[in-house]
C-alpha positions in Angstrom: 39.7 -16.7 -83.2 40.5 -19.1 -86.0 40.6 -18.2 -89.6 38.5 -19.0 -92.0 39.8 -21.4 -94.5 38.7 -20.3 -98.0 39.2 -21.8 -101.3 39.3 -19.7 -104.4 38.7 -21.3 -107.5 39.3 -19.6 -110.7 40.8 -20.4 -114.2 38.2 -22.6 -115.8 37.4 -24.7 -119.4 36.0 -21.4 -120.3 36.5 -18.8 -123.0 36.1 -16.2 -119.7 39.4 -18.2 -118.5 41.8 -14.7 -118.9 39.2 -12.8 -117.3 38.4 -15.4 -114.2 42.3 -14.6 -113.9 42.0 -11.0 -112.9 39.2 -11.7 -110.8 40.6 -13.7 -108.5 43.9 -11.4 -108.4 41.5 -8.6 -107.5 39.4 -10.7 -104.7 42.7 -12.0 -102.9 44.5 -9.0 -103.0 41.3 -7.1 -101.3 40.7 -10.2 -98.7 41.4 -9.4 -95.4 44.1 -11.4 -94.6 43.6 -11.4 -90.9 40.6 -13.5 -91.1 41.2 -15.8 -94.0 43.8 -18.7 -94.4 43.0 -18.5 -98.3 43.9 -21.9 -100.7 44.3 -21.2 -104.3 42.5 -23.5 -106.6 43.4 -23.4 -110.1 41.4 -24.9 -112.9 43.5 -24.9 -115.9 42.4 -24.4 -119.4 41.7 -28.4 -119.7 39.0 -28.3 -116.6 41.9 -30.1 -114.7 43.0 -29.1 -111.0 44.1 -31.0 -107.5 40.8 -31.5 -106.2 42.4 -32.4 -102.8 42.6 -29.1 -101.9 39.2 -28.8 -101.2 39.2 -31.2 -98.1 39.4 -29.6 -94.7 37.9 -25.8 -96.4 35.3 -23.8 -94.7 34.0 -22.6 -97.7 35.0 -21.6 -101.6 34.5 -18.8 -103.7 33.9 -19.8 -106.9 35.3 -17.1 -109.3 34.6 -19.0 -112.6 33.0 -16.9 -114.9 30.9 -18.9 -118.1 30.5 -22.7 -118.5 32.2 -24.8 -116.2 32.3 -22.7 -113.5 29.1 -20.1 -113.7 26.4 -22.9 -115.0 26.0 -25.4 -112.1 28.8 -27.6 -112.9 31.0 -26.5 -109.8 28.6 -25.6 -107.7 27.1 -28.9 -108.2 30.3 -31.1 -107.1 30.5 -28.6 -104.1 26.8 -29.5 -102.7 28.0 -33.1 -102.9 30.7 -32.5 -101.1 29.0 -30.6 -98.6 31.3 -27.2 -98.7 29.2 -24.1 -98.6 30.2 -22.2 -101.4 29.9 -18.0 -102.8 26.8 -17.2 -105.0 23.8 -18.9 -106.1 23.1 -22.9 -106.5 23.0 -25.3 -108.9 19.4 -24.5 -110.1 19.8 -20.9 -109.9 23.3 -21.3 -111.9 21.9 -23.5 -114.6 19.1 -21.1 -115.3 21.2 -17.8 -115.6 23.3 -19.5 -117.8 21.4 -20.4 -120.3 19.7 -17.5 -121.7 16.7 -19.3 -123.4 15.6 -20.7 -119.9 16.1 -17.2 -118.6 14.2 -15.5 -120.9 11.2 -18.2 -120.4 11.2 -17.5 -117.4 10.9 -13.8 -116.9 8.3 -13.4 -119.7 6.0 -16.5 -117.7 6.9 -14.1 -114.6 5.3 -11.6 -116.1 8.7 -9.5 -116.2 9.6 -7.5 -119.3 12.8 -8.8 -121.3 13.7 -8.2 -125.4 11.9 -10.8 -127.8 13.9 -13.4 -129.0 14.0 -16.9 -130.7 16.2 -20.1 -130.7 18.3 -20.4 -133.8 17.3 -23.5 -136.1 19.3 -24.2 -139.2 17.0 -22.8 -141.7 16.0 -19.1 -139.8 16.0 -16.3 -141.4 17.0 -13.1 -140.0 13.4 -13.0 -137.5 13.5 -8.9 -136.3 14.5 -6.0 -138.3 18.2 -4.7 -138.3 20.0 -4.2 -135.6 19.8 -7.4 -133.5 21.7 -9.2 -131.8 23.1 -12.9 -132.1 24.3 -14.4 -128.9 25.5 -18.1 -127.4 22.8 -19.5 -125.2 25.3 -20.2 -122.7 28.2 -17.5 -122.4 28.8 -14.2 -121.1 31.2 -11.2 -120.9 29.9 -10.7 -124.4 32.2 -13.5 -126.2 30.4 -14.4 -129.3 28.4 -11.7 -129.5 27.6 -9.6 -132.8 25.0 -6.9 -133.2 23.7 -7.7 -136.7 23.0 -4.3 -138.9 22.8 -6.1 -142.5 22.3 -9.4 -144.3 25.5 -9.7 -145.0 26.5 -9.8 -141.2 24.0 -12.3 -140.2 25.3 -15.6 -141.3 28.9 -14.6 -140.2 27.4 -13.5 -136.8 26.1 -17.1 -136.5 28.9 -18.8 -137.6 30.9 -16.9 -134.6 28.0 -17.6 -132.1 28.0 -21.5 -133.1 32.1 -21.8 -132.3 31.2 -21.5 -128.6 27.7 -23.1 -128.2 25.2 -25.5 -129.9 22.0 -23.7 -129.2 22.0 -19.4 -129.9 19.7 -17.0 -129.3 19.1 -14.0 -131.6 17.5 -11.0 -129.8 15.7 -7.7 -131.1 18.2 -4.8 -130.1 16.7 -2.7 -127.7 18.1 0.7 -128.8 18.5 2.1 -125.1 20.5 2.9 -121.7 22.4 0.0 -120.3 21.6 -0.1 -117.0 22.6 -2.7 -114.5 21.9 -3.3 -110.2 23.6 -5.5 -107.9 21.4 -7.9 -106.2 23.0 -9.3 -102.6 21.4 -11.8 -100.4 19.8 -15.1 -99.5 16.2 -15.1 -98.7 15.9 -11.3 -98.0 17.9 -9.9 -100.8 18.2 -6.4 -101.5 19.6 -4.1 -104.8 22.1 -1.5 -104.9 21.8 1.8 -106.3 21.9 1.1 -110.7 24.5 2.4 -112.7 24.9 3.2 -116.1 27.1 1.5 -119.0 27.9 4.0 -121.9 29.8 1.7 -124.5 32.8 3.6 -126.5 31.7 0.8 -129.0 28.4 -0.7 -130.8 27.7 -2.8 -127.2 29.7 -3.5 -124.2 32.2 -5.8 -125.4 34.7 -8.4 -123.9 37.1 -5.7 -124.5 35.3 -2.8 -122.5 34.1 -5.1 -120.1 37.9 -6.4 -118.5 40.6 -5.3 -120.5 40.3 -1.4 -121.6 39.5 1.0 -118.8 38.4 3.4 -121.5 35.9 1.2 -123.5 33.1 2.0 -121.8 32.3 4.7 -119.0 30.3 3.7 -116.1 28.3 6.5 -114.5 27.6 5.4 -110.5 24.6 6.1 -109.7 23.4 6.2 -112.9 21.3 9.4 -113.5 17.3 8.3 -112.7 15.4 9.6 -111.0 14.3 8.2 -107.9 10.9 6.4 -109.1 12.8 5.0 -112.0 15.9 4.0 -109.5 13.7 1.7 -107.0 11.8 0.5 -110.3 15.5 -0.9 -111.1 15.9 -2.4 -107.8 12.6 -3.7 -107.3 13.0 -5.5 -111.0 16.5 -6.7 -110.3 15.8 -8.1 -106.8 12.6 -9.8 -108.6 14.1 -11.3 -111.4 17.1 -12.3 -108.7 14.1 -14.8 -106.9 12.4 -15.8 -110.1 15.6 -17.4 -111.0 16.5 -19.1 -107.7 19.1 -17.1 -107.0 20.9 -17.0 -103.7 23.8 -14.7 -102.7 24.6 -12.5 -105.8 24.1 -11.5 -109.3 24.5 -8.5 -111.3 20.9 -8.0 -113.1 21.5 -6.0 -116.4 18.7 -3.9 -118.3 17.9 -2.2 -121.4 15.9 1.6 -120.6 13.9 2.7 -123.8 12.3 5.9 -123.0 10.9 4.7 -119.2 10.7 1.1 -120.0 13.1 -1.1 -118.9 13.5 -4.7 -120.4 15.5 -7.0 -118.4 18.6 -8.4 -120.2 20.3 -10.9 -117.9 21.7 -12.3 -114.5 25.1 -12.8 -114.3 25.9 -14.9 -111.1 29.4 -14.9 -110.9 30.2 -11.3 -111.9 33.5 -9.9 -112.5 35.9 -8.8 -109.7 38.6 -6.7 -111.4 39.5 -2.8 -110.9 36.7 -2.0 -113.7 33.7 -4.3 -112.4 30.3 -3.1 -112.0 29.3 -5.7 -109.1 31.8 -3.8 -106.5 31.4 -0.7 -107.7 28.2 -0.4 -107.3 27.8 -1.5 -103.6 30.9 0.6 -103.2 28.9 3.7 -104.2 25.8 1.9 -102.3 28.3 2.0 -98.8 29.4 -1.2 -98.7 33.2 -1.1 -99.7 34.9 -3.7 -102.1 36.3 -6.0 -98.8 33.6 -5.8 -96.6 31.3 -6.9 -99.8 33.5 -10.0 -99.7 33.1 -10.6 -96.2 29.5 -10.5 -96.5 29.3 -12.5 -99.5 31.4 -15.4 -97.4 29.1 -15.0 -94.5 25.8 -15.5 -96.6 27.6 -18.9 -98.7 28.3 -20.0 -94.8 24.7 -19.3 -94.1 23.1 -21.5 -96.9 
């Protein structure tokens, strides 16, 4: 039997660039090389790469976390070139990305998420201390600050606003951080949740892809089993409102036994200290066989 010839894109115009990096190290190295002919496809720093390696592929997996890679962009030049592609769309992208449109989405859904506003020049701090000041259109946490005083606000802004145009500020939901992996096309289903306790204020860049010991993930995380399938009947919920197709990592807030949904990641990382694999590793499905099947649904599409 042939291989299948799979492109890996990774890099990116992205402040997630280093992370992207490790990602795709992690996904290679755990491909099984028996059944892939695998072309690398680097985006450098610029947004520039050879985009004649993508003639005569099978199928790419986009591993390009943030803008330019994770909102649509990509995913949109690979729908017009007609190559089947890892994760979800361009609609389902652009949505997750953009954590305004998110949020308006799950509350008209009827799904619970923190309350939030847009930031206008003039706002003044809208929720009482803590929140939290994010970009509308980033994740892995860069340019995030949770905001305890009035003297941290404005600088909190001023740090959001070097990587976006339009941010959100958020009431901090003093809780668990719970996330589920969400797998699938038209029939998706949820792994078992685990739990994120940060060594720090949140779960930074940092604790997210560089230091193994800034946060520890308990998998499963301890609920109990009416709470559990509440999580994975949320996360696979949330997963359809936001025309999603193939993955995302859905992330929550738990405040006593209500959980608030925070985001969708739809390119989630891939290193050694991911949540995405290691939760449908504790789920049964093990890091390359994930992969596999993650190939098999983009093929499907």
């Amino acid at each position: 039997m042939s291989k299948i010839k799979l492109g890996i894109m990774y890099g990116g115009k992205s402040a997630e660039h280093e992370v992207s990096l490790i990602s795709a190290e992690n996904v290679i190295s755990a491909l099984d090389k028996s059944k892939y002919k695998i072309t690398k496809i680097f985006i450098d720093k610029s947004g520039k790469f050879d985009v004649n390696q993508l003639s005569d592929l099978d199928v790419v997996f986009p591993i390009l976390h943030g803008p330019n890679g994770e909102d649509g962009t990509i995913q949109g030049l690979l729908k017009i070139l007609n190559i089947p592609f890892v994760g979800p769309g361009v609609l389902g992208s652009a949505i997750c990305m953009d954590k305004n449109v998110t949020k308006r989405l799950l509350i008209q859904a009827g799904l619970p998420t923190a309350k939030y506003v847009v930031y206008y020049k003039k706002l003044q701090p809208p929720f009482p201390y803590p929140f939290f000041v994010k970009p509308a259109n980033l994740g892995s946490s860069v340019g995030i600050s949770k905001v305890k005083s009035k003297s941290e606000f404005h600088p909190a802004v001023k740090l959001a606003l070097q990587h976006d145009s339009k941010i959100i500020i958020e009431e901090a939901i003093l809780g668990r951080e719970i996330e589920c992996s969400v797998l699938g096309n038209e029939n998706p289903i949820a792994s078992l949740p685990g739990e994120v306790i940060p060594n720090d204020d949140f779960y930074t860049y940092k604790a997210k892809y560089l230091d193994p010991e800034g946060a520890k993930l308990v998998i499963p995380a301890p609920l109990s089993p009416a709470l559990t399938k509440q999580v994975q009947d949320l996360a696979v919920t949330a997963f359809k409102t936001l025309c999603c197709e193939g993955m995302a990592r859905v992330d929550f807030f738990l405040k006593g036994s209500d959980l608030y949904i925070n985001e969708l990641n739809t390119i989630p990382g891939f290193t050694n200290i991911s949540m995405y694999p290691k939760l449908w590793e504790a789920s049964g499905l093990p890091y390359s066989q994930l992969l596999d099947r993650l190939i098999q649904l983009a093929m499907l599409k």
